[in-house]
Structures are given as C-alpha cells and as structure tokens.
ROMITI-830801 format. One record per residue: residue number from 1; chain; residue in one letter; x, y, z of N, C-alpha, C in turn. Coordinates in Angstrom, 1 decimal, padded with zeros to 4 digits, always signed. Example, Ala and Ser with C-alpha at 12.3 -4.5 7.8 and 13.67 -1.06 7.14 Angstrom:
// residues 2
  resi  chain  resn     nxx     nyy     nzz    caxx    cayy    cazz     cxx     cyy     czz
     1      A     A  +013.2  -005.7  +007.8  +012.3  -004.5  +007.8  +013.2  -003.3  +007.8
     2      A     S  +012.8  -002.2  +007.1  +013.7  -001.1  +007.1  +012.9  +000.0  +007.9
END
This chain:
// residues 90
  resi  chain  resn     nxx     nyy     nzz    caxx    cayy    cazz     cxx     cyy     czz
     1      A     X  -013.7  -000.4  -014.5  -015.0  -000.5  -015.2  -015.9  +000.7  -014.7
     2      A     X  -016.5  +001.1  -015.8  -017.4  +002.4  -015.5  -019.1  +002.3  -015.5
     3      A     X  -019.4  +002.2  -014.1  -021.2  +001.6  -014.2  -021.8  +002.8  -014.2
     4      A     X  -022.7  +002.8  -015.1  -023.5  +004.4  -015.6  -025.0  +004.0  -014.6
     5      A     X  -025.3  +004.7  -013.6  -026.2  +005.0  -012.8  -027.6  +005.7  -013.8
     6      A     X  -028.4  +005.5  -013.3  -029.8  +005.7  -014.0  -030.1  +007.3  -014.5
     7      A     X  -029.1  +008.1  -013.3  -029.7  +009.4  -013.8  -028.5  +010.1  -014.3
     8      A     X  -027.6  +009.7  -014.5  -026.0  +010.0  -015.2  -026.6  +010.4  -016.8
     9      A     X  -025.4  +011.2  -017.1  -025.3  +011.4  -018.0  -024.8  +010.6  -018.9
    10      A     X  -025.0  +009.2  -019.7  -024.2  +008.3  -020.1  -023.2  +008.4  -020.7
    11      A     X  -024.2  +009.4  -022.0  -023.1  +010.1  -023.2  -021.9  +010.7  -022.8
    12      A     X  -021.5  +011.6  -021.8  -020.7  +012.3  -021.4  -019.8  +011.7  -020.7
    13      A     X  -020.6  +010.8  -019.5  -019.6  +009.9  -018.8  -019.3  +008.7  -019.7
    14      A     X  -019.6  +008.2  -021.1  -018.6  +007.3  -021.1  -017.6  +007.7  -022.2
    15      A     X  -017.8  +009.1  -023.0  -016.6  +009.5  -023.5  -015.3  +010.1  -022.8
    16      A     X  -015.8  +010.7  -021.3  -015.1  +011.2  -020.1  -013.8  +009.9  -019.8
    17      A     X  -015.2  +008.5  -019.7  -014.1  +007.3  -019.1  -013.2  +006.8  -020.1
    18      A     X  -013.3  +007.4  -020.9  -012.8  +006.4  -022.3  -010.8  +007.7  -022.6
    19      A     X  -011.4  +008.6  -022.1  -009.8  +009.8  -022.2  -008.9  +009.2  -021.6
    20      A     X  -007.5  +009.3  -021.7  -006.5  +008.9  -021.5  -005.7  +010.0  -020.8
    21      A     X  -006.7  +010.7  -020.1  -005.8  +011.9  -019.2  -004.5  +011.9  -018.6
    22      A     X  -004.0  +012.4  -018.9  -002.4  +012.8  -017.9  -001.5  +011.5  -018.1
    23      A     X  -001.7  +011.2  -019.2  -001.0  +009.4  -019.6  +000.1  +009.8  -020.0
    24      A     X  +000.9  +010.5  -020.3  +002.3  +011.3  -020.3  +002.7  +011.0  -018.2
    25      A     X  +001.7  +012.0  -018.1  +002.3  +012.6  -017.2  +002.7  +011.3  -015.8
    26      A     X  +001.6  +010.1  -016.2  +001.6  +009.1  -014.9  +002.5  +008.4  -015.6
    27      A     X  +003.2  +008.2  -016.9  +003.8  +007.9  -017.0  +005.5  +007.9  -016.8
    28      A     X  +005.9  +009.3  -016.9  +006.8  +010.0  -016.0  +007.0  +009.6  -014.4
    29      A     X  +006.1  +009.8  -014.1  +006.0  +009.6  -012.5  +006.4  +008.0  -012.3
    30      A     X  +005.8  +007.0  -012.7  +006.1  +005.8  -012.5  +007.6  +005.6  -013.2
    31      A     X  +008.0  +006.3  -014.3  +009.4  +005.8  -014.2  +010.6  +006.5  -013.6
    32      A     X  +010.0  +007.7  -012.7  +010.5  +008.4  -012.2  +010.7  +007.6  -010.6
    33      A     X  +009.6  +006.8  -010.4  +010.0  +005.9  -008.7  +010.6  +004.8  -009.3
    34      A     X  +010.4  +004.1  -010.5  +011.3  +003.0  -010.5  +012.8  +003.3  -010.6
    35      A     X  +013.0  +004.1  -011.3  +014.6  +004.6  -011.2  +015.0  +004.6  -009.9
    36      A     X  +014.2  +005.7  -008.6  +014.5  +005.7  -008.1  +014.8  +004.4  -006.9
    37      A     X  +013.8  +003.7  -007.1  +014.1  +002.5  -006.3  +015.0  +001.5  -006.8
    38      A     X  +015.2  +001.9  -008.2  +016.3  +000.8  -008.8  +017.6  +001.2  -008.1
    39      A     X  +017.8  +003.0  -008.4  +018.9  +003.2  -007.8  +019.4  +003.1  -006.4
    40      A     X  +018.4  +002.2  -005.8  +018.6  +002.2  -004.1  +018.3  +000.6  -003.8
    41      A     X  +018.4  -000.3  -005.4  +018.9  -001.4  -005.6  +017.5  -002.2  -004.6
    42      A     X  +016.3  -001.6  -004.6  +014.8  -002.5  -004.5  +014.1  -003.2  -005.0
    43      A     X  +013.5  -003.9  -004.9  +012.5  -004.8  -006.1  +011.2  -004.4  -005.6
    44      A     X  +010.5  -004.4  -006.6  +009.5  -003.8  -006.3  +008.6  -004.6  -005.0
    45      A     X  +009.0  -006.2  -005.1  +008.6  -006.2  -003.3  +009.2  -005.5  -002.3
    46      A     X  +010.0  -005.4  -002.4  +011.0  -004.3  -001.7  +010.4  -003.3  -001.2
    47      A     X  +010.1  -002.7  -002.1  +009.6  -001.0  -001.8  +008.1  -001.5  -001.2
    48      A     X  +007.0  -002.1  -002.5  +006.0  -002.4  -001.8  +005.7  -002.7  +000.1
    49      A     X  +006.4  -003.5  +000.6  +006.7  -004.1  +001.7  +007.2  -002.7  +002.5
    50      A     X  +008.5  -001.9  +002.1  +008.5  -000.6  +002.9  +007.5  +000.7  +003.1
    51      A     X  +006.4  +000.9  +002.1  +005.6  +001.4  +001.6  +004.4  +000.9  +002.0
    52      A     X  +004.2  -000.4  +003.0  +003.0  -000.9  +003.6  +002.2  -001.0  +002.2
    53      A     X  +002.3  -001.4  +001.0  +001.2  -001.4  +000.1  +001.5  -002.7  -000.8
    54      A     X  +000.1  -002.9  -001.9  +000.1  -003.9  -002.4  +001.7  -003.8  -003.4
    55      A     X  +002.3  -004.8  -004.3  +003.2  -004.8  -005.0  +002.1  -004.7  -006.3
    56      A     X  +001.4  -005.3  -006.3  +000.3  -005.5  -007.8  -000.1  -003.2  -007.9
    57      A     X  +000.0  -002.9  -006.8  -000.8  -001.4  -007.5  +000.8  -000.7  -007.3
    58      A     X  +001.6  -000.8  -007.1  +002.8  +000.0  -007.2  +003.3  -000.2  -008.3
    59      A     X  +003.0  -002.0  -009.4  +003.4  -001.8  -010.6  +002.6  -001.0  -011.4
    60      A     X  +001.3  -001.1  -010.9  +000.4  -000.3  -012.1  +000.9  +001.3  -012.2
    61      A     X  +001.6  +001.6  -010.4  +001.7  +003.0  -010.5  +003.2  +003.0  -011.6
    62      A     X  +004.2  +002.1  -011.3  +005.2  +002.5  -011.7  +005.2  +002.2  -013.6
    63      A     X  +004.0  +001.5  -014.4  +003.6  +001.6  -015.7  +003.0  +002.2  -015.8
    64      A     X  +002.3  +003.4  -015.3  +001.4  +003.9  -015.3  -000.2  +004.2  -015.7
    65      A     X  -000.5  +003.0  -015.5  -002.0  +002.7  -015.7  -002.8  +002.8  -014.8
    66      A     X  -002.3  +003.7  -013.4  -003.7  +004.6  -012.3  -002.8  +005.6  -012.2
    67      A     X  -004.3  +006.0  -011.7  -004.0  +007.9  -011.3  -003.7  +007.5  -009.8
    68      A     X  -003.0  +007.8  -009.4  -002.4  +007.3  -008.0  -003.4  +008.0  -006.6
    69      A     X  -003.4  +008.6  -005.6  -003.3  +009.3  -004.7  -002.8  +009.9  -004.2
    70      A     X  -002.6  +011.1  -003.1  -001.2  +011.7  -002.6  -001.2  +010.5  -001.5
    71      A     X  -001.8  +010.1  -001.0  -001.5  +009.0  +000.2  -000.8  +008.1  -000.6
    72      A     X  -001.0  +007.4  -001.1  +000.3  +006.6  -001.8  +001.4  +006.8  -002.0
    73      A     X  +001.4  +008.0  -002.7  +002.6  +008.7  -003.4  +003.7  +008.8  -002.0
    74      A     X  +003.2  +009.3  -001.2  +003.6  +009.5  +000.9  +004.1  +008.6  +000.7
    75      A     X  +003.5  +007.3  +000.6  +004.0  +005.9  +001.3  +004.9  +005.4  +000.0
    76      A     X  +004.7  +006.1  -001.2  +006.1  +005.5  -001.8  +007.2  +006.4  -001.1
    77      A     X  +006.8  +007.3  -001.2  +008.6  +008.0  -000.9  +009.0  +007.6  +000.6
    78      A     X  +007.9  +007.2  +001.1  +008.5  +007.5  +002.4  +009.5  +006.3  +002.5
    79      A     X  +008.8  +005.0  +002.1  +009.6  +003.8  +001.4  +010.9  +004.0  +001.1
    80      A     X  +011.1  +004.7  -000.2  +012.5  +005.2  -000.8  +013.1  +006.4  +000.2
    81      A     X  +012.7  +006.6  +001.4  +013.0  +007.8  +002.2  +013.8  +009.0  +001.0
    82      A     X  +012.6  +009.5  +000.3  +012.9  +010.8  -000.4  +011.4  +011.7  +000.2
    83      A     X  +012.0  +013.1  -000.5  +010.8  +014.0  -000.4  +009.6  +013.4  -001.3
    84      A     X  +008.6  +013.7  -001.3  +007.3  +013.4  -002.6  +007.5  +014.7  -003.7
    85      A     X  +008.5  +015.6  -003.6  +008.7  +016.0  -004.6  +009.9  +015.3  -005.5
    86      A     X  +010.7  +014.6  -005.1  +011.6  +014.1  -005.8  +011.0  +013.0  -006.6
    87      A     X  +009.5  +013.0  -006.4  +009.4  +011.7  -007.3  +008.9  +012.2  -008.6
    88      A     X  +008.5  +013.9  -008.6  +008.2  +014.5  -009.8  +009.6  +015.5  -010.3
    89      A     X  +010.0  +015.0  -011.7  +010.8  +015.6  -012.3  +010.4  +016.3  -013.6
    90      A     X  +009.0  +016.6  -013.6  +008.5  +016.7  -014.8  +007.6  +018.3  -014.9
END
C-alpha cells in the first residue's frame, strides 16, 4: 500500500505505484530459484528454513510479486549453495 505524505507529489507517485516495473524480469528470477531448488529436490520450507527467511516472502519472490533485495537473493543462494549469479539466466 502506498501512503501519499502531505508534501508528495500524489499525481506522480500514484501513477509511479500503480507500474508494473521489471514484472518480466522478477518473474524470470523467481522461476529461475524454483527450478533450481526443485532440482535439489527442496520445498520451499526447505529452502526458506536454509535461507534463515520467511517461506510466505520466498513464494512471493519465487511468483514474482516483490522486488526482492541483494540480501535475500545472498540468502537464497546461499540456501541452494549456488553463486547469486546463477540465479539470473536472463
């Protein structure tokens, strides 16, 4: 949810919040760790639990409905013991 502060620009920031930025691309990415944790035969408590993180935001990452962090992204691979580049094929 996007709370417009008094001196914001409303107009700008609520057509800004309303874009669907890089929705390809988080898309890719999230099925790019689920493959990979499929192929290392994980569930996503699995990984979550290796990854020290919630399982509820690793599915959002792995459907892609957040813009993730690089700290996360760390803590997935490190989970799947890959590089954080092998989680981008794209």
């Amino acid at each position: 949810m996007v709370i417009f502060g008094k001196f914001s620009n409303n107009k700008f920031m609520g057509s800004y919040a309303r874009k669907e930025e890089f929705k390809e691309e988080r898309k890719e990415l999230g099925e790019n760790i689920a493959q990979i944790r499929q192929s290392k035969k994980l569930t996503q408590e699995d990984l979550a639990d290796q990854s020290n993180m919630n399982v509820s935001y690793l599915a959002k990452i792995e459907n892609g409905y957040v813009n993730t962090t690089v700290r996360y992204l760390i803590k997935i691979a490190r989970g799947l013991r890959v590089k954080v580049k092998d989680l981008f094929n794209f």
